[in-house]
C-alpha positions as a printed NumPy array, in Angstrom:
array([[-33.89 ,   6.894, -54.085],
       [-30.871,   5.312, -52.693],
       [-27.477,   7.7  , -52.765],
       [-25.026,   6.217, -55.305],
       [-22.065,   8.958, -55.183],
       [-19.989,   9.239, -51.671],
       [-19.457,  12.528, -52.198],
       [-22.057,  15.236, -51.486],
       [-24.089,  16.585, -54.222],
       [-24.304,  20.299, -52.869],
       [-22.859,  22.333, -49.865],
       [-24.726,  20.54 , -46.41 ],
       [-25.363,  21.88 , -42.841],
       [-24.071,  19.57 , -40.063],
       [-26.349,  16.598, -39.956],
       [-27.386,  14.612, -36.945],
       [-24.47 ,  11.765, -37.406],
       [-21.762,  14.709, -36.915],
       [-22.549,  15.623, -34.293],
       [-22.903,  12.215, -32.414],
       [-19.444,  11.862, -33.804],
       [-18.959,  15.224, -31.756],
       [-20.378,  14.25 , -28.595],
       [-18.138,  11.145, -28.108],
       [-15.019,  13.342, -28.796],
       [-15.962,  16.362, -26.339],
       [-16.363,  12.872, -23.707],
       [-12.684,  12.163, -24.543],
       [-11.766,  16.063, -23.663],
       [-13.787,  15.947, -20.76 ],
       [-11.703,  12.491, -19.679],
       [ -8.524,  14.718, -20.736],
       [ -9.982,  17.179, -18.126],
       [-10.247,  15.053, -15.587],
       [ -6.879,  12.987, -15.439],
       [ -5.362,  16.608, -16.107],
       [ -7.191,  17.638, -12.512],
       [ -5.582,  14.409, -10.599],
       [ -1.878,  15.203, -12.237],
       [ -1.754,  18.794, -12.213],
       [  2.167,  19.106, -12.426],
       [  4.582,  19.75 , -15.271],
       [  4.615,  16.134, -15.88 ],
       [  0.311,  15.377, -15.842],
       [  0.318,  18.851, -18.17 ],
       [  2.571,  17.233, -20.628],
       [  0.907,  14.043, -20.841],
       [ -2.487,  15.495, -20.979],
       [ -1.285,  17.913, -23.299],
       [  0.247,  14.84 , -25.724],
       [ -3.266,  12.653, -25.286],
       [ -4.816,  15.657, -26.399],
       [ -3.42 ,  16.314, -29.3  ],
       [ -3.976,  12.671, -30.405],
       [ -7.511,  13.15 , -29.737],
       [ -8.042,  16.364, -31.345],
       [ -6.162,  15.414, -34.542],
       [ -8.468,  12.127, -34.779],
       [-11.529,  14.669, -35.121],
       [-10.253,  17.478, -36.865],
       [ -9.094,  14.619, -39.553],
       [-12.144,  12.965, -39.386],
       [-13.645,  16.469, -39.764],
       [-12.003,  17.297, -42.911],
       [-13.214,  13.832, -44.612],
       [-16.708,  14.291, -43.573],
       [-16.704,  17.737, -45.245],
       [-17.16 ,  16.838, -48.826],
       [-18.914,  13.83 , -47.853],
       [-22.665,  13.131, -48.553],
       [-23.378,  11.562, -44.335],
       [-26.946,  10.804, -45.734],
       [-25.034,   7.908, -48.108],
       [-25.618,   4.688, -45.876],
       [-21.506,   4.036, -46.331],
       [-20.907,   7.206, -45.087],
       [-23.082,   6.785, -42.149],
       [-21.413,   3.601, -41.002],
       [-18.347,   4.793, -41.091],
       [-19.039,   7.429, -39.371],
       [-20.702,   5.23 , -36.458],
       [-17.974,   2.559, -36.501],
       [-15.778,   5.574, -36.084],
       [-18.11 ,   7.172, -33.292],
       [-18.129,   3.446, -31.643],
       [-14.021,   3.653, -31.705],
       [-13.4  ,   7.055, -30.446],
       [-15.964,   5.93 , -26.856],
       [-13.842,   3.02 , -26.475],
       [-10.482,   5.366, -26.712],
       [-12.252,   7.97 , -24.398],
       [-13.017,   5.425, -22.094],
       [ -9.707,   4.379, -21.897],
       [ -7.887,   7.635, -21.821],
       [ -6.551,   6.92 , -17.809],
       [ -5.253,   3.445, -19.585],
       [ -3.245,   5.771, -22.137],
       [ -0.377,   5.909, -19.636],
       [ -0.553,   3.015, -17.564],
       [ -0.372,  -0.497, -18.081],
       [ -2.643,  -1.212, -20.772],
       [ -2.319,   1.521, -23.231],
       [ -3.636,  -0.305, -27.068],
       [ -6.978,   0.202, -25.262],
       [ -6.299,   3.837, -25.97 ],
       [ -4.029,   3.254, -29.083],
       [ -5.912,   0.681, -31.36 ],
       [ -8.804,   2.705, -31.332],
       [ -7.208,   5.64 , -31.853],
       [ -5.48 ,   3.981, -35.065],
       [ -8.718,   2.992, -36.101],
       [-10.279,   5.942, -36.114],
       [ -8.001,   7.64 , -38.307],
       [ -7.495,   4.73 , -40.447],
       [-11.521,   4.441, -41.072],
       [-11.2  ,   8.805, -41.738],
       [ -8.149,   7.91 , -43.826],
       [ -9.925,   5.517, -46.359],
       [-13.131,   6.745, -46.546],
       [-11.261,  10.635, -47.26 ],
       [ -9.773,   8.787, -50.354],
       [-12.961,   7.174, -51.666],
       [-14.82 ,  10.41 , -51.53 ],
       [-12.041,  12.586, -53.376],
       [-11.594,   9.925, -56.063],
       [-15.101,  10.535, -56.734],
       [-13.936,  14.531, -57.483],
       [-14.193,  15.97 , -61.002],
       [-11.58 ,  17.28 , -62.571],
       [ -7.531,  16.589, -62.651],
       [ -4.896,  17.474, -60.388],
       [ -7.338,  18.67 , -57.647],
       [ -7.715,  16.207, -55.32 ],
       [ -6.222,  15.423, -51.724],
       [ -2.258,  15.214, -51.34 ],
       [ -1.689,  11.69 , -50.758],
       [  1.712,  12.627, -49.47 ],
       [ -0.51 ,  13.587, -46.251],
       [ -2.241,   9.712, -46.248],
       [  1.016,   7.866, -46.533],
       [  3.018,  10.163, -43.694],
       [ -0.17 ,   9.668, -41.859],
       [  0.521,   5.984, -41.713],
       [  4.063,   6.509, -40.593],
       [  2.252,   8.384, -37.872],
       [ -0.215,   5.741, -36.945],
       [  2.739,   3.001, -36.736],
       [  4.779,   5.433, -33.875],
       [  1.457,   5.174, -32.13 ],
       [  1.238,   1.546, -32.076],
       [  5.121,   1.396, -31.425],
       [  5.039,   3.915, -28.495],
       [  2.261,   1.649, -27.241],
       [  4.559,  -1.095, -26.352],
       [  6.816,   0.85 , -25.002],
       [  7.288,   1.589, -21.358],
       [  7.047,   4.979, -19.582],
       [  8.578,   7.339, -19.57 ],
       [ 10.098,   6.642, -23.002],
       [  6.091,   5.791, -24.572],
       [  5.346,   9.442, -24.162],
       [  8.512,  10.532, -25.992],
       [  7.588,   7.951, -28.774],
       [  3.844,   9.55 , -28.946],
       [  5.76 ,  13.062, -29.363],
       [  7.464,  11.558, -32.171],
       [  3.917,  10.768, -33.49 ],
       [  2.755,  14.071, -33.104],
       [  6.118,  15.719, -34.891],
       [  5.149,  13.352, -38.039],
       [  1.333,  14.79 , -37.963],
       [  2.822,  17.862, -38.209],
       [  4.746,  17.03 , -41.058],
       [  1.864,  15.581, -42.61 ],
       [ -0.036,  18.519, -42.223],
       [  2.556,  20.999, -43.524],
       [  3.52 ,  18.913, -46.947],
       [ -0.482,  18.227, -47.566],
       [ -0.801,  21.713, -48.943],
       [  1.485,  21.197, -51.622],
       [ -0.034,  20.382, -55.563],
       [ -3.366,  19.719, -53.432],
       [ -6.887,  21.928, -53.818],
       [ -8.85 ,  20.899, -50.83 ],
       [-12.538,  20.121, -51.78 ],
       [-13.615,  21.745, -48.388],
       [-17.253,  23.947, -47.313],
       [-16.166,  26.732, -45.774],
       [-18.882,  27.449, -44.031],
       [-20.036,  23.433, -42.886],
       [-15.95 ,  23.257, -41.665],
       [-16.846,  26.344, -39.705],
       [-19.907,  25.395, -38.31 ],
       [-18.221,  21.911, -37.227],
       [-15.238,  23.876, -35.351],
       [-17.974,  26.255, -33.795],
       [-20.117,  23.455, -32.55 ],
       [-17.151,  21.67 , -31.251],
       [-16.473,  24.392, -28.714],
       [-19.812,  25.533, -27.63 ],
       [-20.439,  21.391, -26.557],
       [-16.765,  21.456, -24.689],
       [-17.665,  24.894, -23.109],
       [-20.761,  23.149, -21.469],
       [-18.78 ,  19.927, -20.537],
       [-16.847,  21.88 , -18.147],
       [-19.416,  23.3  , -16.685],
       [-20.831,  19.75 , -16.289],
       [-17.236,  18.768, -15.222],
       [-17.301,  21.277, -11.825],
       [-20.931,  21.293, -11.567],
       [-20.764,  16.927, -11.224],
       [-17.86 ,  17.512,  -8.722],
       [-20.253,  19.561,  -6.391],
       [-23.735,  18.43 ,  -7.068],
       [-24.002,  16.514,  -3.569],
       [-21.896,  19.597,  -1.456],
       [-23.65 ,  21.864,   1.052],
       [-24.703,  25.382,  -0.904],
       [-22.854,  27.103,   1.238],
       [-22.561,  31.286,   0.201],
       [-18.918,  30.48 ,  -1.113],
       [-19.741,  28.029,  -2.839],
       [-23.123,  29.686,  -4.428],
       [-20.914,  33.037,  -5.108],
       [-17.915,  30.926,  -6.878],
       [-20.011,  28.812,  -8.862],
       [-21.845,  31.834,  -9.778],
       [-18.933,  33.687, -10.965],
       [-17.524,  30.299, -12.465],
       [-20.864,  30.197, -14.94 ],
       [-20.067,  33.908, -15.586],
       [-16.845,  33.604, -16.782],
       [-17.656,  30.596, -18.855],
       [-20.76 ,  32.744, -20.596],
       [-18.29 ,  35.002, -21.381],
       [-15.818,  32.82 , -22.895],
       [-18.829,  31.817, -25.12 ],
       [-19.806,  35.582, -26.019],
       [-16.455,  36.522, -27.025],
       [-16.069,  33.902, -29.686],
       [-20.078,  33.571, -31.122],
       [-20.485,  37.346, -30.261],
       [-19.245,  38.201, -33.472],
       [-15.716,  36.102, -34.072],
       [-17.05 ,  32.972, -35.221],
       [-18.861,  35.06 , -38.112],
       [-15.982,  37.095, -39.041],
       [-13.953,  33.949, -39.274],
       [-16.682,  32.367, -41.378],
       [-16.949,  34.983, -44.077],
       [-13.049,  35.256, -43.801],
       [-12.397,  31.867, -44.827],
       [-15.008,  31.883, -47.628],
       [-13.222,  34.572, -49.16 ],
       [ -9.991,  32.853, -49.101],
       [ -8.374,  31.946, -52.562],
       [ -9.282,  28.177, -53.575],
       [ -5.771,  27.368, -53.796],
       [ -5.226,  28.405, -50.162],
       [ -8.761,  27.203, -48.29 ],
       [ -6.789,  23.906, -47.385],
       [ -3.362,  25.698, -45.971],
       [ -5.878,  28.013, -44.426],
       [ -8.564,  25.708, -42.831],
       [ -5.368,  23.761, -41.313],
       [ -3.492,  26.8  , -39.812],
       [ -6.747,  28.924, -38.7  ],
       [ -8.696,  25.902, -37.635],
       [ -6.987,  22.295, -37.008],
       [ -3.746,  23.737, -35.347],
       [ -5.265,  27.128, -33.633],
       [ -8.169,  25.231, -32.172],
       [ -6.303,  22.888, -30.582],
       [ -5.144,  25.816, -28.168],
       [ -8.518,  26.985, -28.104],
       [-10.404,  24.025, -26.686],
       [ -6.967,  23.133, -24.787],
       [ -7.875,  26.654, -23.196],
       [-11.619,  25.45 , -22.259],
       [ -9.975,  22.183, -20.253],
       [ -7.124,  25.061, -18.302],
       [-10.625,  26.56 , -17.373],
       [-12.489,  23.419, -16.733],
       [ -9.492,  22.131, -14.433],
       [ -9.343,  25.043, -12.389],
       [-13.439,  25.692, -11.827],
       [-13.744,  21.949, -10.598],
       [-10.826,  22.195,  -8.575],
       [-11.687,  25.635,  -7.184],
       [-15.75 ,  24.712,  -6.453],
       [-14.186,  21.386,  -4.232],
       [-13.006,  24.2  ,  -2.031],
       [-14.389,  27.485,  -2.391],
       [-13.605,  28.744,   1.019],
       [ -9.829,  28.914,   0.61 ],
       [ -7.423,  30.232,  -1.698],
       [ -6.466,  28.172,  -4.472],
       [ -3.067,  26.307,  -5.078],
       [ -0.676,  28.327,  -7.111],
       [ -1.587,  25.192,  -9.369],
       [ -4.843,  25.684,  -9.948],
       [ -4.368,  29.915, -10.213],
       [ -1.795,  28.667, -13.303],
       [ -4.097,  26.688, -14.828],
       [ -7.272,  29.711, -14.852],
       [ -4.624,  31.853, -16.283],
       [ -3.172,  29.372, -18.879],
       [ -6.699,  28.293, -19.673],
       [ -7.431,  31.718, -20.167],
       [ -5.088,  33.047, -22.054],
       [ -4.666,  30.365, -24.718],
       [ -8.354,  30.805, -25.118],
       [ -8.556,  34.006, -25.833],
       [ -4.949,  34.746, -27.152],
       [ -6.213,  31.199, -29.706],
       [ -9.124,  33.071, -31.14 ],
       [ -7.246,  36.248, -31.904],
       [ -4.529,  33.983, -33.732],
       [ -7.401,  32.472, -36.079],
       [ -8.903,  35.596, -36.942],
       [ -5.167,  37.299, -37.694],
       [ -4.237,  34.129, -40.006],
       [ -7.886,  34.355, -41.868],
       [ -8.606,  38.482, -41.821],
       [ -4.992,  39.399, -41.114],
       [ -6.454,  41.644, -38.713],
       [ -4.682,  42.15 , -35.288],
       [ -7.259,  42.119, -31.907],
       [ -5.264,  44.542, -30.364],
       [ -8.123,  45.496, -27.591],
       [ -8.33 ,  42.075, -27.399],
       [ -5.085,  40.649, -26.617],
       [ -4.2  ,  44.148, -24.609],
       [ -6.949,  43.301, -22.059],
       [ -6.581,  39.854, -22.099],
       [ -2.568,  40.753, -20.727],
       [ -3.583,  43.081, -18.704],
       [ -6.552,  40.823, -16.65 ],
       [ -3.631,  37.909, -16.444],
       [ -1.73 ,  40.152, -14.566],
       [ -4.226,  41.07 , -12.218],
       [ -5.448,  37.114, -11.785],
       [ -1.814,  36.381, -10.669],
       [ -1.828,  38.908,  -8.464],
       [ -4.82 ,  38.208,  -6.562],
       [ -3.526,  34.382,  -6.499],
       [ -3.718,  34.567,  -2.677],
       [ -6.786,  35.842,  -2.442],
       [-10.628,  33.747,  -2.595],
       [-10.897,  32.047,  -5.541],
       [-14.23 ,  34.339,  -6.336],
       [-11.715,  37.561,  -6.508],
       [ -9.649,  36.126,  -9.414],
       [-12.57 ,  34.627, -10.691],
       [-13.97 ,  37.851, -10.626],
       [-11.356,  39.947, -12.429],
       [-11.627,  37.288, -15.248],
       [-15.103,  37.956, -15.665],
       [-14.447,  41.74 , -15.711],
       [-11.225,  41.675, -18.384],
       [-13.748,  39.413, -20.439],
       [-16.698,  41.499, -19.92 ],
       [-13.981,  44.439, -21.309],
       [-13.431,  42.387, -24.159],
       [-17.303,  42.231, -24.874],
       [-18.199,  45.318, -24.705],
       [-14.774,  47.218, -26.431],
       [-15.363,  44.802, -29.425],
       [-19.093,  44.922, -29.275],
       [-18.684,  49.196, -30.12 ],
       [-16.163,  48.708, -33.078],
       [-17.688,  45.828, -34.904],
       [-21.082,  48.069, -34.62 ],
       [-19.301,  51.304, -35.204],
       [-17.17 ,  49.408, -38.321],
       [-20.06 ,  47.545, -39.427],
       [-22.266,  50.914, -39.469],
       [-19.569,  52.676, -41.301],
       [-19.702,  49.834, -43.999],
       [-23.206,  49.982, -44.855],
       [-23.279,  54.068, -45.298],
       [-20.188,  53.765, -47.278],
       [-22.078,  51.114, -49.734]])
């Protein structure tokens, strides 16, 4: 029977079109990655760190209009695609972004939040009810938002990277005024499951990220001992958000108020995972350059970028979980000080020794949080 309504009929898991949509967007962090690794300075940082954002608030838009959405409607499914075809050509052209050509990177962009943009209207029009639908405040600063991206593309550097912050001030303010006279028709747990997905596929890009940069290299017993320790840390960078955070921030939100799941969802997931996955390309910068020389100590570049990766990570999830559960990680951010401190001082040192204390303040993490959740959790049940 064809599918008449946009809008979904009942809560959905992620469907197969998602996360194709997905997969393009984790290439355009992985190209993020990469340009990162050939400008690491204060000045490549800052322009990866503006291209990033751009990216991430493409998908986390086009996130929150898939949501609602019915993606077994046919309409929904082509836009979705045309959108999927959009974002390869701007990850494709994500070196362009700053150089000569840069509508390669900004047209698509545009368009991609455009198609998320329309088709987020159609499908809360369809919404029953008055006075609950999207703040279309946050579509028409949007578009103010989309014009300083085509602007700053015409403009030269330096000043087009000033124009794009510009852009990303206004998608701030779009953010922060869509909460007000707005009920968000969001699933708590699909827009959960979408963020959680999102990370676990950019968690194994880097790996594919160093592991590419190596494949043809001698195994050599530095290199098999780093790369080791590399896939190590990255498992547990995994553990210690689908260990037990990505559930607690799951149930969280679905307990939330419905008045506050869209100010929530925004704060807790589109603005706290940006530092999150920005900490998975700090990680993914420093493994590939530390695996292209393995023998030697790193630069004090490289050591910055493991720590920064690291941190924002980990510091990232504990934000998330504080602004859904209001409930401080203090283990968790305690440790996580305490291991950057070691990392910096063992900058001078093989790469597999700070490597190596990552792994252990992680492995701390586990294991501390592993005992209270079980202990807590335990405690729970007898007390029902």
């Amino acid at each position: 029977m064809p599918r008449l309504a946009l809008h979904a009929p009942e809560a959905q898991p992620v469907t197969f079109v998602e996360l194709f949509f997905d997969l393009v967007f984790v290439f355009a962090v992985t190209q993020v990655t990469v340009l990162t690794a050939h400008h690491l300075d204060a000045g490549g940082v800052a322009r990866s760190t503006v291209l990033f954002w751009l990216i991430w608030w493409a998908w986390t838009q086009f996130t929150w209009t898939l949501n609602p959405a019915d993606t077994q409607h046919t309409v929904v499914r082509v836009c979705t695609l045309a959108a999927t075809g959009a974002a390869f050509v701007m990850a494709a052209s994500v070196p362009r972004a700053f150089a000569d050509d840069p509508l390669w990177f900004a047209v698509p962009y545009v368009l991609i939040r455009l198609l998320g943009l329309g088709l987020q209207v159609r499908v809360d029009h369809e919404r029953a009810g008055e006075g609950v639908g999207i703040s279309m405040t946050w579509v028409y600063v949007s578009l103010i938002g989309l014009a300083v991206v085509l602007a700053g593309a015409t403009v030269d550097m330096p000043g087009r990277t000033w124009v794009w912050v510009g852009a990303i001030a206004v998608d701030f303010l779009a953010a922060a005024l869509s909460g007000r006279n707005a009920v968000w028709d969001l699933d708590t747990s699909h827009f959960s499951e979408r963020h959680g997905l999102f990370v676990i596929i950019a968690l194994g890009e880097s790996l594919i990220v160093a592991g590419t940069a190596v494949a043809a290299d001698d195994r050599t017993a530095d290199l098999v001992l780093t790369a080791g320790a590399c896939l190590v840390v990255a498992c547990l960078l995994w553990w210690t958000y689908f260990g037990w955070l990505k559930e607690a921030l799951e149930e969280g939100f679905a307990a939330v108020p419905e008045d506050q799941i869209g100010p929530t969802a925004r704060d807790a997931f589109s603005f706290t995972h940006f530092p999150l996955i920005g900490g998975i390309i700090g990680f993914a910068v420093a493994v590939e350059e530390i695996l292209l020389h393995p023998e030697r100590p790193a630069q004090t570049a490289v050591v910055a970028s493991l720590i920064v990766g690291i941190g924002l990570f980990i510091g990232a999830s504990a934000l998330a979980c504080w602004r859904i559960t209001r409930r401080v990680l203090t283990a968790r951010l305690a440790i996580l000080a305490g291991t950057l401190v070691v990392v910096g001082l063992l900058a001078d040192a093989d790469p597999l020794w700070p490597l190596t204390a990552v792994a252990a303040g992680l492995l701390a993490i586990v294991v501390t949080e592993d005992l209270t959740i079980h202990r807590e959790t335990a405690a729970d049940i007898a007390f029902d």
